[in-house]
C-alpha positions in Angstrom: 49.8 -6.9 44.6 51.6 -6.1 41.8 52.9 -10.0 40.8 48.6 -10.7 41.1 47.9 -7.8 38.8 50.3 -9.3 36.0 49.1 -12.7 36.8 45.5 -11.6 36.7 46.0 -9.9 33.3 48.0 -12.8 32.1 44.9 -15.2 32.6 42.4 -13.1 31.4 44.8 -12.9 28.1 44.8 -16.6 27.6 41.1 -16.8 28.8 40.6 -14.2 25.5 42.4 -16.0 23.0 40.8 -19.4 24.1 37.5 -17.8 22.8 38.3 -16.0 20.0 39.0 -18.6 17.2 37.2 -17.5 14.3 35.1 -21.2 14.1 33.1 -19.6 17.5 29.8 -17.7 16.6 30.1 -17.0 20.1 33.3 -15.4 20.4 33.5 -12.1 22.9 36.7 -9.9 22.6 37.8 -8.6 25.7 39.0 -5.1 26.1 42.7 -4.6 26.5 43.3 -4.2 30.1 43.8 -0.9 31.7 46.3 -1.3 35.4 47.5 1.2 38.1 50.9 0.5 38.1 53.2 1.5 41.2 56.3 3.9 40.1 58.8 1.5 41.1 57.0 -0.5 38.9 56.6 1.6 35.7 60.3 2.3 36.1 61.1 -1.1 35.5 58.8 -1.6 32.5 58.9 1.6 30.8 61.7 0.7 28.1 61.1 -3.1 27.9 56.6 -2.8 27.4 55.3 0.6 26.7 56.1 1.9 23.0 55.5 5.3 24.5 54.7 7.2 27.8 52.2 9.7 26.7 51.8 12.7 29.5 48.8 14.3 29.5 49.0 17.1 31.2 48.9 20.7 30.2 52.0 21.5 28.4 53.3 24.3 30.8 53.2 21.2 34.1 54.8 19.1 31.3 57.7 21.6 30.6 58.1 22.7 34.1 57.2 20.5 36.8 59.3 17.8 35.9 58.6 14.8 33.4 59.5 11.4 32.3 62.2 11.2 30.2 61.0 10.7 26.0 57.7 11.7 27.4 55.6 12.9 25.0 52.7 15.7 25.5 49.7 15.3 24.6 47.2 16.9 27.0 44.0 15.4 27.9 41.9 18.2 29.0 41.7 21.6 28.8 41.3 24.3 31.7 38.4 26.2 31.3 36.1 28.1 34.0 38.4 27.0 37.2 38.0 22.9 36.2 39.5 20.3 33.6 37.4 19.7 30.7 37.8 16.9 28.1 39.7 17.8 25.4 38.5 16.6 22.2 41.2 16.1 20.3 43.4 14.1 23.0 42.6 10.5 21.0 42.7 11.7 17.6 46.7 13.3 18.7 47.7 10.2 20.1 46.6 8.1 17.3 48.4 10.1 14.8 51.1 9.2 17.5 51.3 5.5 17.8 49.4 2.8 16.1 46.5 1.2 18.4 48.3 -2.3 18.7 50.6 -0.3 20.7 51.1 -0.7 24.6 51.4 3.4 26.0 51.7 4.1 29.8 49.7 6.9 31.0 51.1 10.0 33.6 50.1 13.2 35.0 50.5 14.4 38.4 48.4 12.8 40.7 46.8 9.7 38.7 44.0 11.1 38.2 43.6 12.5 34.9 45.9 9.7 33.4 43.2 7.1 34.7 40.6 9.0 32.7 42.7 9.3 29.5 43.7 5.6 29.8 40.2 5.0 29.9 39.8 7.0 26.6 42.6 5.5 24.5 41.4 2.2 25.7 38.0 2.6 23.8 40.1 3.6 20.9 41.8 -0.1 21.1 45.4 0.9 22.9 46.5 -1.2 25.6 47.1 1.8 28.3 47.9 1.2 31.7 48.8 4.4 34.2 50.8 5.0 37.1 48.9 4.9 41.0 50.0 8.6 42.2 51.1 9.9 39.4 54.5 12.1 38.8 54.2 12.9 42.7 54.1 9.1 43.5 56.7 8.5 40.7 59.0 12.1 42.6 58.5 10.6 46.4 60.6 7.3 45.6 63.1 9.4 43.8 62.8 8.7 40.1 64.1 10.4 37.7 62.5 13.4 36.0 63.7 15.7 33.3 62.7 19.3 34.0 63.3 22.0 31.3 65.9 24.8 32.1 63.3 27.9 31.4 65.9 30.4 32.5 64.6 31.1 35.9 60.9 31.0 35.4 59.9 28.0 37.2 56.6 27.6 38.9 55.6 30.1 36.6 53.0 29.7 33.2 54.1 31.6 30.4 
């Protein structure tokens, strides 16, 4: 699945560039392309593709339940009334981050709210793609995370 995910994203690249010469009135520019990744997967690519892993979770699961290493926080949504609400200034953060050309790998814990803010940055112009199961995907094939010595408060949001 995987080897057809890259070789479907590879063809729809060349299919892009094929029609975007600037002599075609016609020309249609294709969105970057947004793809669950498996862990394993991400692992592999995370130095050689992504400019950055963005995590956008809130920054006390960032700090404490365990993250990629170089991650950088920049939370998504906000936890108001017992649900996640968007945060607005999740795309404005990331762009004063990276530039949009650049390729950035999505995470949070479950996939969930890293498919929603790949879907965001990929309006902005970012080529985002996120990881299928999330950190708990990513912790079940034993990958490593980084988790911040808080001096015994773990599991706990201070």
């Amino acid at each position: 699945m995987v080897a057809t995910t890259l070789l479907h994203r590879f063809l729809l690249m060349c299919a892009a560039n094929g029609f975007n010469t600037p002599h075609d009135r016609w020309s249609y520019r294709l969105p970057p392309l947004r793809a669950a990744l498996s862990p394993k997967e991400a692992h592999e690519n995370i130095r050689t593709v992504y400019d950055g892993v963005v995590d956008v979770r809130m920054s006390a699961e960032h700090r404490l339940e365990g993250r990629i290493i170089d991650s950088i926080n920049v939370p998504a949504q906000l936890w108001e009334h017992g649900m996640y609400l968007p945060r607005d200034a999740f795309v404005p953060d990331v762009c004063e981050q990276f530039e949009t050309a650049c390729c950035l790998l999505c995470v949070c814990g479950d996939g969930r709210r890293s498919e929603l803010a790949a879907q965001q940055l990929e309006q902005e112009g970012f080529a985002v793609d996120f990881i299928d199961g999330g950190l708990d995907a990513w912790a079940e094939q034993n990958l490593e995370l980084e988790v911040e010595d808080d001096g015994g408060l773990v599991g706990s949001y201070v």
